[in-house]
C-alpha positions as CSV (number, residue, x, y, z in Angstrom):
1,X,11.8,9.3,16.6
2,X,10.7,12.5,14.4
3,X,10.9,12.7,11.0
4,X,13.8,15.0,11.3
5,X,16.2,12.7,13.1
6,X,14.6,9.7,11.0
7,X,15.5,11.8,7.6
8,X,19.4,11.3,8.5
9,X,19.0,7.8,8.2
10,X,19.0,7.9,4.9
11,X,21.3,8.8,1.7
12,X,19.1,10.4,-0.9
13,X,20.2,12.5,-3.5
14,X,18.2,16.2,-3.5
15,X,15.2,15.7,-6.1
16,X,13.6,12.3,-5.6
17,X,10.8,12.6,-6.1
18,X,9.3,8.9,-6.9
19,X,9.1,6.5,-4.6
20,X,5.9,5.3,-6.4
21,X,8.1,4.1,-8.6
22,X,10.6,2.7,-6.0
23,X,11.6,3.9,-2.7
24,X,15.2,4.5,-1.2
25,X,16.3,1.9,1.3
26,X,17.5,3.2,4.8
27,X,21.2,3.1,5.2
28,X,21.1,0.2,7.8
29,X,19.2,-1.7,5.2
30,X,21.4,-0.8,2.1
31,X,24.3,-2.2,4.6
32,X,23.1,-5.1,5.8
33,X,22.2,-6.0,2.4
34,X,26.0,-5.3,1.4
35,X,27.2,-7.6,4.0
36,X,25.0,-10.1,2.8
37,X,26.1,-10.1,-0.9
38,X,29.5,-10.2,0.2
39,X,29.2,-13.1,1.8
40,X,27.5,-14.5,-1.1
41,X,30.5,-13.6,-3.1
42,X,33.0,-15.6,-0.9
43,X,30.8,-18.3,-0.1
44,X,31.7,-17.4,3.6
45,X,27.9,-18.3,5.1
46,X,25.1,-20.8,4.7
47,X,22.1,-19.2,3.6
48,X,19.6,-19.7,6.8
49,X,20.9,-16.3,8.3
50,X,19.5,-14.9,5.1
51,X,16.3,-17.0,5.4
52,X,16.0,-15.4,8.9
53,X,15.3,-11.7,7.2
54,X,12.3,-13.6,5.4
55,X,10.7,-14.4,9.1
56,X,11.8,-10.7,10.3
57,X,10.2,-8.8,7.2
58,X,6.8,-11.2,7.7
59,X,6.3,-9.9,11.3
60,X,7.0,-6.5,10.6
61,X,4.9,-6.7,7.7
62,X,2.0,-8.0,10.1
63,X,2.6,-5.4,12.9
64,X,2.4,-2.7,9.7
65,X,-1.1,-3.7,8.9
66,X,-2.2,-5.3,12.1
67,X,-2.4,-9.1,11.3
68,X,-1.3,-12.3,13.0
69,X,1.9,-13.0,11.4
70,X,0.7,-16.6,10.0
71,X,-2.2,-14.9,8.2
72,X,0.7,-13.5,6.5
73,X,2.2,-14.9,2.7
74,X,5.7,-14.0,1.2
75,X,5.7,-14.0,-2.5
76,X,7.8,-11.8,-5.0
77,X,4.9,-9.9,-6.8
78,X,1.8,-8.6,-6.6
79,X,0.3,-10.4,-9.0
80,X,1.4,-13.7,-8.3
81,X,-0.3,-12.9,-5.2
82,X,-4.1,-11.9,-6.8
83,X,-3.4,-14.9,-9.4
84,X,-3.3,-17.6,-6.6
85,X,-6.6,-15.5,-4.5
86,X,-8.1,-15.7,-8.0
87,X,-8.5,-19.5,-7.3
88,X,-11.1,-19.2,-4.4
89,X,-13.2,-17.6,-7.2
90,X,-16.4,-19.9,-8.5
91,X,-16.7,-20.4,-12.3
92,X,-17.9,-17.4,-13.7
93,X,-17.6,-15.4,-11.2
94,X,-17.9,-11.6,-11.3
95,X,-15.2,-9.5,-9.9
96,X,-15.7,-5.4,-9.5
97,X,-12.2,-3.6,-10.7
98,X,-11.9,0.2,-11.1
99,X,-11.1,1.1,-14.7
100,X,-8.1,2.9,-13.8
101,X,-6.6,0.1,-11.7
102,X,-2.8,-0.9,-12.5
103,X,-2.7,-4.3,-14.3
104,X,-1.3,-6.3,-11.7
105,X,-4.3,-6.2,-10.0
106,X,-6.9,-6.4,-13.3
107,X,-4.8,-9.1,-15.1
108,X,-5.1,-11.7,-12.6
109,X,-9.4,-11.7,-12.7
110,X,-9.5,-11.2,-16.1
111,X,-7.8,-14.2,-17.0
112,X,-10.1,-16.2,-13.8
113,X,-13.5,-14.2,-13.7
114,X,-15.7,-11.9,-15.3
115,X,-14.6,-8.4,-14.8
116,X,-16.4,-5.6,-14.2
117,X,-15.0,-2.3,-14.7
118,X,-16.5,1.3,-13.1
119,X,-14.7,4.5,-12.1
120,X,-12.7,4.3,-8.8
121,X,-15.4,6.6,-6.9
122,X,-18.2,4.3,-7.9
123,X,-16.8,1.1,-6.7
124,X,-19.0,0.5,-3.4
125,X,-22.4,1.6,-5.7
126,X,-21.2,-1.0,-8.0
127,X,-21.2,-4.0,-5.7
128,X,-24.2,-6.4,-5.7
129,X,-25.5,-9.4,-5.0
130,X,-24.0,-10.8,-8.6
131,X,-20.5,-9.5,-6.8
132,X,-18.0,-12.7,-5.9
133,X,-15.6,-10.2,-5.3
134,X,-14.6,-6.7,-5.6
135,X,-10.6,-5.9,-6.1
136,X,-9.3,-2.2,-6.1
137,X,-5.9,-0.6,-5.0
138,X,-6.4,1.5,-1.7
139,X,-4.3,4.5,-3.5
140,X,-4.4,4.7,-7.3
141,X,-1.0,4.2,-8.6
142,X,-2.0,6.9,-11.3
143,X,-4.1,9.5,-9.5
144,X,-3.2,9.1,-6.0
145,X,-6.7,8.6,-5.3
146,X,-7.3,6.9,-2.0
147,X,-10.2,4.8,-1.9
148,X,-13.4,4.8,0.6
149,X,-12.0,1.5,2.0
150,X,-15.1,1.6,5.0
151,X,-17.6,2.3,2.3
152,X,-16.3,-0.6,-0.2
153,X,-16.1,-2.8,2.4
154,X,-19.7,-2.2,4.1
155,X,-21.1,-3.0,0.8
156,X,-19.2,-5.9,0.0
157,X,-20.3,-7.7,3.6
158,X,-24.0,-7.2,2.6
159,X,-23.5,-8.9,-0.6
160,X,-21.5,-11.1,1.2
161,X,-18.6,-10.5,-1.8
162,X,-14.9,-10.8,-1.6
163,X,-13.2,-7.2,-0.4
164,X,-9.3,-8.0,-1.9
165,X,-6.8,-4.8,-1.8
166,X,-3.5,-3.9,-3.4
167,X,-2.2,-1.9,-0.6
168,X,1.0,-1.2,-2.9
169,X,0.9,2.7,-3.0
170,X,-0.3,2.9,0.6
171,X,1.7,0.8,3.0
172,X,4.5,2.8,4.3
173,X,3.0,6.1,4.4
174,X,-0.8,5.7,4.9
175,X,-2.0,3.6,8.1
176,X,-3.4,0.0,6.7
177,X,-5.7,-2.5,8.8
178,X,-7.1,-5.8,7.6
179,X,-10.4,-5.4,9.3
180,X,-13.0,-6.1,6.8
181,X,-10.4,-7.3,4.3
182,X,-10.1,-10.8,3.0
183,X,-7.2,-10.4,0.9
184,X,-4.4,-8.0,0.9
185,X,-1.2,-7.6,-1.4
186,X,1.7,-5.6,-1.3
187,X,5.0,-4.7,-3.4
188,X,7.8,-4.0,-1.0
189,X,9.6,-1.9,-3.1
190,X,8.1,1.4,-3.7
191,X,6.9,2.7,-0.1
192,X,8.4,0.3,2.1
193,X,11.8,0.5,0.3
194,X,12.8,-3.3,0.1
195,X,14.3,-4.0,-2.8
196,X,12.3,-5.7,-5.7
197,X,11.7,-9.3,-5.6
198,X,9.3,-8.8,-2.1
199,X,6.5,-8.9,-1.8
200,X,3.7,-9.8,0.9
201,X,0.3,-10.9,1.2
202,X,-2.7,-10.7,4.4
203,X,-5.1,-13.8,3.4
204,X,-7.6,-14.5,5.7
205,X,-8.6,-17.6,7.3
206,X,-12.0,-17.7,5.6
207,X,-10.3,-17.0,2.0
208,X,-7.7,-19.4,2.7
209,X,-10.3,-22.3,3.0
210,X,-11.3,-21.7,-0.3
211,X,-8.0,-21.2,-2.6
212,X,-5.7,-23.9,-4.1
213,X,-2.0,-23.6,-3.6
214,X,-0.9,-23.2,-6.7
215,X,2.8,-22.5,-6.2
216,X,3.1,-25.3,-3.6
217,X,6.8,-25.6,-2.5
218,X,9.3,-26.6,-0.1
219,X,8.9,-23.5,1.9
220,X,5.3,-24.2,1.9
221,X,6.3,-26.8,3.6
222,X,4.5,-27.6,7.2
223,X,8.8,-28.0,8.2
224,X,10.4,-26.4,5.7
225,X,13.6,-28.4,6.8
226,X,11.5,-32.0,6.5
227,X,9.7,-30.9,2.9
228,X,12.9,-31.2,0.8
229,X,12.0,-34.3,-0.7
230,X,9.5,-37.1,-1.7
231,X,5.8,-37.3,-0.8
232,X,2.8,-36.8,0.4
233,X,1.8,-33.6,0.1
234,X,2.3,-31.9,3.7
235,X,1.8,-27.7,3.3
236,X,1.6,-25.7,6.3
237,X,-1.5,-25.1,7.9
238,X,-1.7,-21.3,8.0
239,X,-0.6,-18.8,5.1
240,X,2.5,-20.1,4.8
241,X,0.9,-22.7,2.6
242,X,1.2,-20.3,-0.5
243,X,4.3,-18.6,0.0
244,X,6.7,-18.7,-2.7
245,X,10.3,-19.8,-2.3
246,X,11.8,-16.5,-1.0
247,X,14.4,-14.4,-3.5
248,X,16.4,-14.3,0.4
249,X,18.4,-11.1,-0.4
250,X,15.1,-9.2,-1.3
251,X,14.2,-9.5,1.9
252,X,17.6,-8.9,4.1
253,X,17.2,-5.3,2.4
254,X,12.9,-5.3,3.3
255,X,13.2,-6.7,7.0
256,X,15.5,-3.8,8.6
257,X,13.5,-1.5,6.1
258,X,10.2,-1.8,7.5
259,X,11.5,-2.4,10.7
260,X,12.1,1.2,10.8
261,X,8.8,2.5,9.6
262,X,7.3,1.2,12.6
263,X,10.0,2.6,15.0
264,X,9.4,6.2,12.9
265,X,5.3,5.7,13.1
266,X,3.1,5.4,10.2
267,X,1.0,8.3,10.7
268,X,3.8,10.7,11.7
269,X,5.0,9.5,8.0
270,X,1.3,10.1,6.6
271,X,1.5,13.4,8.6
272,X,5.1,14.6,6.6
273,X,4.5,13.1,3.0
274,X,0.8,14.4,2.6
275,X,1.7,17.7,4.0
276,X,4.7,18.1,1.2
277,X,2.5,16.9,-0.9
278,X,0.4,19.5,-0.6
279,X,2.7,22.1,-0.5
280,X,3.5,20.8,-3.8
281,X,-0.2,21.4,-4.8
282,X,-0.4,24.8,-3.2
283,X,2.6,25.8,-5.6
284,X,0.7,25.3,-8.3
285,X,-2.4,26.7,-7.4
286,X,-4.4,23.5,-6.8
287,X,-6.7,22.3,-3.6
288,X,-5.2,20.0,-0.6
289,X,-5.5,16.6,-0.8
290,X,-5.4,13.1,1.2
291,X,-2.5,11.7,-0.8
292,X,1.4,11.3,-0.5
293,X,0.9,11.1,-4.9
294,X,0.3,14.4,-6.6
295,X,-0.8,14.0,-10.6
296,X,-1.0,16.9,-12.2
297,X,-0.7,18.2,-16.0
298,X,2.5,19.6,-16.0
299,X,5.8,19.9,-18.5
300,X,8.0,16.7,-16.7
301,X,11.1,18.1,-19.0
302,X,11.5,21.1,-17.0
303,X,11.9,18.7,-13.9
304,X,14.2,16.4,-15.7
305,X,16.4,19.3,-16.6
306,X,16.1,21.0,-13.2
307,X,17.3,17.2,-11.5
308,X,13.7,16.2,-10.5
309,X,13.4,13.0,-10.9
310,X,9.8,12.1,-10.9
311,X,7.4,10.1,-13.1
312,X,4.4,10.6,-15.8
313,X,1.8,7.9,-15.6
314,X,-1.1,8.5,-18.1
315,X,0.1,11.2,-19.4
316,X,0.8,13.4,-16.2
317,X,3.6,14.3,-14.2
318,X,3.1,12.0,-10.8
319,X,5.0,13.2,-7.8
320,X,5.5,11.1,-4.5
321,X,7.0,12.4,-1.2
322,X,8.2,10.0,1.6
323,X,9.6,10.4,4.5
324,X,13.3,11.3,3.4
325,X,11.9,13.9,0.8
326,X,12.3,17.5,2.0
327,X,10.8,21.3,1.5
328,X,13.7,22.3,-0.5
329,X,13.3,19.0,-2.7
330,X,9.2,20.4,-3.4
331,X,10.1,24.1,-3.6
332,X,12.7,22.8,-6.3
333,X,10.1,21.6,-8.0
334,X,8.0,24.5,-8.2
335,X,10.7,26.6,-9.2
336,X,11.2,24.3,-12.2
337,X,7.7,24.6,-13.2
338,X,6.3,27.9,-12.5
């Protein structure tokens, strides 16, 4: 499918500008979420065909960043996510952030580990052997910066340290692999357009050894339908062992959602959102970039008023192009501000 035929599948309003803020769900998704509610609303289903989406969004999730599907963890946020890795952390431990790094993803060590804070281009210098760990988001929700994930990673594996990604601002639009990784987290709702409320996690098996389920629950279950009541303890013996009790209709938007990323092709996505990124960039006089997120200093009322609807994150305007954002929606842009 090209990105032309694959823009029709969606119903976006001319000027959106944001999905690093949240992204706009395909129409199939949007629908069968509809269908869904209303069935909610008249009581008219049980809820395991919702609880089916939760299986559907894990494997797709898995294809999208090539893992087996029971390395795989559903949760609701990122941070619940890092706070549960957080426990395969020693006391004391010393965990590598970049200074820049969105909270969810610097709040969960701070509160478990010593943290260590250097700018994003410095974070493979700054590993050692003192390094438990070193956590970083692959694209900077703030800059757009994508990180040198071979470089971190080669550093981290001769200091035999922890390599634990929020993939976040990347999956969806940039191609993700969790060779190297040991820990991987991802908010479904800005680039793969689930609604909020999903959220996934790659945890590898050597990580998983180490951590504590600290959310333990029925659907942690080793037989979710035979972990209702009572003890002993019986969790499952893969990553399923830490997922949390699934918000179901979160995920009947996500499954059909990034479902269809992988039917379009990630890097036919990369390809289209980095290239109106940088015609963005070349509007206003600036280099080209790797990034699908453009922050620039620029006068965001000017966009408000021309119907732009983007963000400002540290005090910038930050612009984000996916796949159902157009050249009219970027030359729009520019008109407003030049």
């Amino acid at each position: 499918m090209d990105i032309a035929t694959a823009a029709k599948l969606w119903d976006a309003d001319p000027g959106w500008l944001n999905t690093a803020s949240y992204g706009i769900p395909p129409r199939h998704a949007f629908e069968e979420l509809q269908a869904v509610l209303t069935e909610w609303r008249h009581g008219s289903s049980d809820w395991q065909p919702w609880d089916a989406s939760v299986g559907r969004s894990r494997a797709a999730f898995a294809r999208l960043v090539g893992a087996p599907a029971e390395d795989v963890t559903v949760s609701s946020t990122v941070s619940q996510i890092m706070s549960t890795v957080a426990t395969a952390l020693p006391p004391g431990a010393r965990v590598v952030v970049p200074e820049i790094e969105f909270t969810s993803n610097l709040f969960p060590w701070a509160v478990a580990a010593d943290v260590e804070t250097v700018p994003a281009g410095r974070l493979a210098d700054a590993v050692t052997g003192r390094t438990a760990a070193v956590a970083f988001s692959l694209v900077q929700s703030a800059t757009g910066e994508v990180a040198p994930l071979r470089d971190i990673v080669a550093a981290a594996r001769a200091c035999d340290a922890l390599v634990i990604v929020d993939v976040s601002q990347a999956c969806g639009w940039l191609p993700v692999d969790v060779e190297g990784v040991d820990a991987l987290a991802c908010a479904a709702y800005k680039w793969l357009m689930a609604p909020r409320g999903a959220a996934f996690g790659y945890l590898s098996p050597r990580l998983r050894e180490r951590m504590r389920p600290l959310a333990a629950n029925w659907y942690a279950g080793a037989d979710e339908g035979g972990s209702y009541y009572g003890p002993p303890l019986r969790l499952a013996d893969d990553a399923r062992a830490f997922d949390l009790s699934p918000a179901w209709f979160s995920f009947v938007g996500a499954a059909p959602a990034i479902e269809l990323l992988s039917e379009i092709g990630v890097e036919q996505i990369r390809d289209h959102d980095v290239g109106l990124a940088n015609r963005f960039r070349a509007g206003l006089g600036l280099e080209p970039a790797d990034s699908a997120i453009v922050s620039v200093d620029a006068p965001g009322e000017r966009l408000a008023a021309a119907g732009i609807r983007a963000a400002v994150r540290a005090g910038r305007v930050r612009a984000s192009f996916h796949v159902y954002t157009t050249a009219a929606d970027v030359d729009r842009a520019l008109d407003a501000l030049t």
